[in-house]
DRENDO-1510 file (C-alpha; in Angstrom, 1 decimal, always signed):
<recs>
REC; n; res; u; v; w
REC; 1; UNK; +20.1; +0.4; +13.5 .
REC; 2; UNK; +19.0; +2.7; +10.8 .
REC; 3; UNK; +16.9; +0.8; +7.9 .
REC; 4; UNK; +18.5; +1.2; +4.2 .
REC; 5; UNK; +17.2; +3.8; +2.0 .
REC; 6; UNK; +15.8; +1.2; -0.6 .
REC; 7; UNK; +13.5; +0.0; +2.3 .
REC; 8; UNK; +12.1; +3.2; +3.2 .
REC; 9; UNK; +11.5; +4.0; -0.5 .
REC; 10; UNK; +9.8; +0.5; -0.9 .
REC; 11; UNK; +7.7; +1.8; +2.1 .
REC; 12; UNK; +6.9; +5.2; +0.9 .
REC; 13; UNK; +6.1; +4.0; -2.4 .
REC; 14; UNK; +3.7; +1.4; -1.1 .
REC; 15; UNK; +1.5; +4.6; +0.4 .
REC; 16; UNK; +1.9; +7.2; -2.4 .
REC; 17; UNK; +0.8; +4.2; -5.2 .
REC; 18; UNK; -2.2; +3.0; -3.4 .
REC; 19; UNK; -3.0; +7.0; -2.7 .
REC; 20; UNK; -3.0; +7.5; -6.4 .
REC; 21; UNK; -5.3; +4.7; -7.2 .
REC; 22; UNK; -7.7; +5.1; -4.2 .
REC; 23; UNK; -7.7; +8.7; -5.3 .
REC; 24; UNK; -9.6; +8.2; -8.7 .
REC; 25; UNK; -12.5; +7.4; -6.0 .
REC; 26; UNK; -12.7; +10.8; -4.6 .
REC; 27; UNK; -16.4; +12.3; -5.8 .
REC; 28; UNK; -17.6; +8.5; -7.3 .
REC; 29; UNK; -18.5; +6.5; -4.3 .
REC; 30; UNK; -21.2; +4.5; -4.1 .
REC; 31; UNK; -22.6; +6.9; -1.4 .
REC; 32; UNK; -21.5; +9.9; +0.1 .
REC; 33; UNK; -20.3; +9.1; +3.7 .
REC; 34; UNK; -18.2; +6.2; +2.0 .
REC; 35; UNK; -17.2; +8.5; -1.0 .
REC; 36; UNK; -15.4; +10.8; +2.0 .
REC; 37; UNK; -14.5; +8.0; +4.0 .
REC; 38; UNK; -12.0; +6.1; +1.3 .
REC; 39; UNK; -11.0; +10.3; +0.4 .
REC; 40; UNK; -9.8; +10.3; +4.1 .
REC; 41; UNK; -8.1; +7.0; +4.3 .
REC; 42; UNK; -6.1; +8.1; +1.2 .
REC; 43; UNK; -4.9; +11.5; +2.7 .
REC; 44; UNK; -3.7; +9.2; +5.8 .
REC; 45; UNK; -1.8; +6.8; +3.3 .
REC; 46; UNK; -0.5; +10.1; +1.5 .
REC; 47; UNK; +0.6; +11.9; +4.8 .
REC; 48; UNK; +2.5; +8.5; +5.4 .
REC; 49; UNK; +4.4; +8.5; +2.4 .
REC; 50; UNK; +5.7; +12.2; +2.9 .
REC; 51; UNK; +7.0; +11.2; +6.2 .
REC; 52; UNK; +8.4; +8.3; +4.7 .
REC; 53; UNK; +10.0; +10.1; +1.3 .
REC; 54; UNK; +11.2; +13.3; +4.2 .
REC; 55; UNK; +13.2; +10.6; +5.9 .
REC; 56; UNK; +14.2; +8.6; +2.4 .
REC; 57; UNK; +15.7; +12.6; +1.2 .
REC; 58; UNK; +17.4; +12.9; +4.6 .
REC; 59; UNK; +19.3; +9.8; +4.1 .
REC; 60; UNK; +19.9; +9.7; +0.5 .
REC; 61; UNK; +21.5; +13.4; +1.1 .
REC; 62; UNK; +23.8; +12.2; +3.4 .
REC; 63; UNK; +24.6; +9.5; +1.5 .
REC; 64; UNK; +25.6; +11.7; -1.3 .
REC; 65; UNK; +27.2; +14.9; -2.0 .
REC; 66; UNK; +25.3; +14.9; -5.3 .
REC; 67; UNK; +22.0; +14.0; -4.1 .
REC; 68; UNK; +19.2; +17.2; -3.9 .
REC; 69; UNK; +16.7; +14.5; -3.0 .
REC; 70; UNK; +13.3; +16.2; -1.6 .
REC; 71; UNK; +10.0; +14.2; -0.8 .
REC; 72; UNK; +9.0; +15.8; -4.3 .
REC; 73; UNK; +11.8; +14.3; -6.4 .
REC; 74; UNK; +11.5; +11.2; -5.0 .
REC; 75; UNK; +7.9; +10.8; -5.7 .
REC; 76; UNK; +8.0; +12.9; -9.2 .
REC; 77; UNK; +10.6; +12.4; -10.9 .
REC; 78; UNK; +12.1; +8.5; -10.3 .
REC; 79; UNK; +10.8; +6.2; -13.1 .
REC; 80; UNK; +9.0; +3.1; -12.7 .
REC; 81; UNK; +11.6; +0.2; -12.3 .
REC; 82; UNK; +12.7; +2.7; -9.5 .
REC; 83; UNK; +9.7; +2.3; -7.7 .
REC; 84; UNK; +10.1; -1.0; -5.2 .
REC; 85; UNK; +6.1; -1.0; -4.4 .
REC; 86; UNK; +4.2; -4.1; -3.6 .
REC; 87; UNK; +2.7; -5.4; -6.9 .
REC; 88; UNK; -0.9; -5.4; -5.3 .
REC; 89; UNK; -1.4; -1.9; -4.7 .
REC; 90; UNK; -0.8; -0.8; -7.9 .
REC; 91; UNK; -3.4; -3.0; -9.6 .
REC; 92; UNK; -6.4; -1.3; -10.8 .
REC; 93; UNK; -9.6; +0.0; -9.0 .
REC; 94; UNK; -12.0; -2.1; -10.7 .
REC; 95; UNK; -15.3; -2.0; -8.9 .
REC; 96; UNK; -15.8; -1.2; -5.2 .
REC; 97; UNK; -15.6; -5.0; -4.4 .
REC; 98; UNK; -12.0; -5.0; -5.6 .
REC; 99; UNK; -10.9; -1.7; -4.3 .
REC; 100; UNK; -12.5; -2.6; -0.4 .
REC; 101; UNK; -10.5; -5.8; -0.8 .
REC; 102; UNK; -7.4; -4.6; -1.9 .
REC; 103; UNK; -7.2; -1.6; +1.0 .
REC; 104; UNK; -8.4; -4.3; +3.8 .
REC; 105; UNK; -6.0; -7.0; +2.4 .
REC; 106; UNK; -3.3; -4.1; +2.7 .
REC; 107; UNK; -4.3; -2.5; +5.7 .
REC; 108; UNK; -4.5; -5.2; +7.5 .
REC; 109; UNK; -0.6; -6.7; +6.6 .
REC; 110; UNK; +0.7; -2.7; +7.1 .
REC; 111; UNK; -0.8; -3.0; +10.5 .
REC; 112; UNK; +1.3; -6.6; +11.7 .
REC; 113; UNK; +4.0; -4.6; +9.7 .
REC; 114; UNK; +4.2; -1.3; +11.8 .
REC; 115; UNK; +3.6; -3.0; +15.0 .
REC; 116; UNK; +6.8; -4.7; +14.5 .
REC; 117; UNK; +8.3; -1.1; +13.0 .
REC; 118; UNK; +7.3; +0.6; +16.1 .
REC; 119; UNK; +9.6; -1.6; +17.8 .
REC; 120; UNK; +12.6; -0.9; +15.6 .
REC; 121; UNK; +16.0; +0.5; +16.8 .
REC; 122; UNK; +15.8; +2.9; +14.0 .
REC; 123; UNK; +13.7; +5.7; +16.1 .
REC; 124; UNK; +12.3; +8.1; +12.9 .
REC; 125; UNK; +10.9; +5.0; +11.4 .
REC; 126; UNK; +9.5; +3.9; +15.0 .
REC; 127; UNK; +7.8; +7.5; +15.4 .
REC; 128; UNK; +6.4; +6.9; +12.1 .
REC; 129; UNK; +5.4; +3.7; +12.9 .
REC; 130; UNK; +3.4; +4.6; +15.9 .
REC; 131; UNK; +2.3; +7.7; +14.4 .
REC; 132; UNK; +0.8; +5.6; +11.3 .
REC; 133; UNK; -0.9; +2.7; +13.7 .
REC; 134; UNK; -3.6; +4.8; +14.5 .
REC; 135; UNK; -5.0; +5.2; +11.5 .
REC; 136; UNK; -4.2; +2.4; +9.7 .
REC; 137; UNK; -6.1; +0.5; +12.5 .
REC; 138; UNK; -9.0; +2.9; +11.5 .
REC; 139; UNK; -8.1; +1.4; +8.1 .
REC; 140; UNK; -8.6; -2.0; +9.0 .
REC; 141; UNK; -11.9; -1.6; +10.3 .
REC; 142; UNK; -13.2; +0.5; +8.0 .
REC; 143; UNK; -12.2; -2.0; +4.9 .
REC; 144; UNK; -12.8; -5.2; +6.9 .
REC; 145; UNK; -16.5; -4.1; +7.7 .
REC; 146; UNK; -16.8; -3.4; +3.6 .
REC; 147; UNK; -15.5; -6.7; +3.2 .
REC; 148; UNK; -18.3; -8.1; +5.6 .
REC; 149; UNK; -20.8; -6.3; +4.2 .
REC; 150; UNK; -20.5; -7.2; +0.6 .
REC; 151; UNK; -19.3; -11.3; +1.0 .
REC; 152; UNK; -22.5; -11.9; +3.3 .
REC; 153; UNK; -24.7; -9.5; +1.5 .
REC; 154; UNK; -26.3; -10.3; -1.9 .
REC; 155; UNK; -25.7; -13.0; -4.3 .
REC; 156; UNK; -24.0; -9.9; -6.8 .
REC; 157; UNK; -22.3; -8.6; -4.5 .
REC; 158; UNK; -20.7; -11.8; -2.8 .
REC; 159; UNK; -20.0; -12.8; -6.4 .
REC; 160; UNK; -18.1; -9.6; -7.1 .
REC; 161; UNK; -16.0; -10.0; -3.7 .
REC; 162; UNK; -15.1; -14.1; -5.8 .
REC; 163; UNK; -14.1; -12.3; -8.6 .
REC; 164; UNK; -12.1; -9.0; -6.6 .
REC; 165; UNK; -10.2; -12.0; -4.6 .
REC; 166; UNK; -9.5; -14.2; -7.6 .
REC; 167; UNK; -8.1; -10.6; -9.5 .
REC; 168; UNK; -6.1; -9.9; -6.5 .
REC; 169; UNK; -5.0; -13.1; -4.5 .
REC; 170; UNK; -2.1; -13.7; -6.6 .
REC; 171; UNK; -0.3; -10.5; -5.3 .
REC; 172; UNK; -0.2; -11.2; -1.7 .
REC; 173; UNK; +2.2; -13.3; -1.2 .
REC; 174; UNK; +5.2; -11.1; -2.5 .
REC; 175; UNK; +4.2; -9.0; +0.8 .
REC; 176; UNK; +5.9; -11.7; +2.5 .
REC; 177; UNK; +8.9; -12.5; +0.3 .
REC; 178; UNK; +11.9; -10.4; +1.8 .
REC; 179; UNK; +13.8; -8.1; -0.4 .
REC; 180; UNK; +17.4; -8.0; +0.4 .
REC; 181; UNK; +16.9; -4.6; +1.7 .
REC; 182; UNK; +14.5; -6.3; +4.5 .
REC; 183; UNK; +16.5; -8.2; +6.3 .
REC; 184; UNK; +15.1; -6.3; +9.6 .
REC; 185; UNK; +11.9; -7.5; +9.1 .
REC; 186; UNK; +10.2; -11.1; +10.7 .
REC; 187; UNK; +8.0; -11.5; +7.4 .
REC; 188; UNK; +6.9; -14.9; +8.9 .
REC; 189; UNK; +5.3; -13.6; +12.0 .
REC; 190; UNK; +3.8; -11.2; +10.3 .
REC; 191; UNK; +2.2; -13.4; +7.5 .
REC; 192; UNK; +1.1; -15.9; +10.1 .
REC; 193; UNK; -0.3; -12.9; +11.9 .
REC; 194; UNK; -2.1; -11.4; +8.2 .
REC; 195; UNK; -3.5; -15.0; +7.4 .
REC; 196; UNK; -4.9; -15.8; +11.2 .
REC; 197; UNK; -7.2; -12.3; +10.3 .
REC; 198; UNK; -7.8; -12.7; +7.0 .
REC; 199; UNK; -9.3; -16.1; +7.5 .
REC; 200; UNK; -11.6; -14.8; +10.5 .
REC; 201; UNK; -12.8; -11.9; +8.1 .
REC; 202; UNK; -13.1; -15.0; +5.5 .
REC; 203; UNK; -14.8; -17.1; +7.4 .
REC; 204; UNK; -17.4; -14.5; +8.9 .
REC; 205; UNK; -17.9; -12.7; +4.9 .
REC; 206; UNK; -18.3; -16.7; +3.6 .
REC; 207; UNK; -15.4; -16.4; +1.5 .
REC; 208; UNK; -12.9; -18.8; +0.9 .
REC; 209; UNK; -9.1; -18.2; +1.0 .
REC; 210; UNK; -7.3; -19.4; -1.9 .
REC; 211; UNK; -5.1; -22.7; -1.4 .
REC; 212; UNK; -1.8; -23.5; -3.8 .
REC; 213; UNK; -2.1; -19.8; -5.5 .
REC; 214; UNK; +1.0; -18.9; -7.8 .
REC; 215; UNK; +2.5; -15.5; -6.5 .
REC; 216; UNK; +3.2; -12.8; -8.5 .
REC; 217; UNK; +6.4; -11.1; -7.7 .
REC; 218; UNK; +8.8; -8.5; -8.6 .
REC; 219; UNK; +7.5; -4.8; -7.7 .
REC; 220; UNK; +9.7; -5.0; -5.0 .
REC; 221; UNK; +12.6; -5.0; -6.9 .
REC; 222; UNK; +11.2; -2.5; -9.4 .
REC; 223; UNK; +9.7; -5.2; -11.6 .
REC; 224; UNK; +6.0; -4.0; -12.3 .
REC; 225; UNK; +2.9; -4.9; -13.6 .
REC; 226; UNK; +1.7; -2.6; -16.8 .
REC; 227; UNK; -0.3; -0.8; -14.8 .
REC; 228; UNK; +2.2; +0.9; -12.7 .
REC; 229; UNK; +3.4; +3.1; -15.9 .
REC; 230; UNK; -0.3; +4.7; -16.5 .
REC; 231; UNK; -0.6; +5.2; -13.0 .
REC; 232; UNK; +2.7; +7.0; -13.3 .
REC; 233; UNK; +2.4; +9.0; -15.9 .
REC; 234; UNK; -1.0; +10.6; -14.7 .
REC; 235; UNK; +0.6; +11.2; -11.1 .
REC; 236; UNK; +4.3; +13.1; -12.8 .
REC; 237; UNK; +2.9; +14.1; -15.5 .
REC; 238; UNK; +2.7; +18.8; -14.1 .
REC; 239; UNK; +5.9; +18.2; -12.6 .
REC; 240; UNK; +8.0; +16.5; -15.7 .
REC; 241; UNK; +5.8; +18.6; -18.2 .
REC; 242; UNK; +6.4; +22.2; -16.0 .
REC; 243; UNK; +9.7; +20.9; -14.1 .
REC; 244; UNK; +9.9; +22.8; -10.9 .
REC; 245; UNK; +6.7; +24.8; -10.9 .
REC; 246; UNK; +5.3; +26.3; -8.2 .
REC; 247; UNK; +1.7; +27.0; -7.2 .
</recs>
């Protein structure tokens, strides 16, 4: 069974919107091998969301005689309550604390989510899937060990992974609230799945995992946070100020 187009675009948009902001990182890392690490976790997230926006053009072409969708036109040139991306990846950077925590609490729901994709009837989202787990599992590591690192390191920097999880906590329970275009999807596996590791990492970084936490929600139905809309307008703004120009 094929997955609807607004599911592969909520997908796509997930990984070209948290490319963008882990892109501002590229040449400020703390220190170099990390500065080129999170610069290569963010071309794997990008490469994702071509596949992804490839297979949302195919579809919305066949869909419609008027449709001229390309990968390009999907990511350039929709506007912002067209965008169904998860309200957590488009919040902002902040410090490192808050970007390591925002990739590894991410990373590690895409993973539960594409091991259940690579499962799927629908076989170009299943290639995808399989194709995808192999980095994002490098993902996982990578962000989990940063999330170690600074929870049981210093007083400052546990203090800053407090304040990156009190910033961003409210945004991770819309990753579990289905969309009507997800009706494919076992979200309550997977969130039992996301919570069992979160609360290892937790546990191990002395962190605490926020009880009775009100949920943001929304992006998934193209209702975003401010932020989205600067993000935006940075990431269109050759193509919708030069429409169609070529290198």
């Amino acid at each position: 069974m094929q997955f609807p187009l607004s599911y592969i675009l909520h997908l796509a948009d997930n990984n070209l919107v948290l490319a963008q902001r882990n892109g501002d990182w590229c040449g400020h890392g703390p220190i170099l091998e990390q500065d080129i690490a999170i610069t290569n976790i963010t071309l794997d997230v990008l490469g994702q969301a071509r596949m992804l926006y490839q297979y949302a053009a195919e579809i919305s072409n066949a869909e419609s005689n008027n449709s001229n969708a390309t990968e390009d036109t999907l990511a350039y040139l929709r506007k912002e309550h067209e965008f169904k991306n998860c309200l957590l990846v488009e919040q902002p950077n902040g410090d490192w604390a808050q970007t390591i925590l925002k990739q590894y609490l991410f990373s590690q729901f895409q993973y539960f989510l594409y091991e259940q994709l690579s499962k799927s009837d629908d076989e170009r989202i299943s290639a995808i899937a399989v194709k995808s787990l192999k980095e994002i599992t490098y993902h996982v590591k990578w962000s989990s060990e940063w999330v170690l690192r600074l929870g049981d390191g210093t007083e400052e920097s546990h203090n800053r992974m407090i304040h990156a999880i009190d910033a961003l906590w409210m945004y991770t329970g819309e990753m579990f609230m289905p969309a009507a275009y997800e009706k494919n999807i076992d979200s309550t596996v997977i969130r039992e799945n996301w919570l069992n590791a979160v609360n290892n990492i937790f546990e191990e970084a002395s962190l605490t995992v926020p009880q009775d936490v009100f949920m943001q929600v929304g992006g998934k139905n193209g209702i975003h946070t401010e932020h989205l809309g600067y993000l935006l307008t940075d990431l269109q703004y050759l193509q919708r100020t030069y429409p169609n120009a070529e290198w």
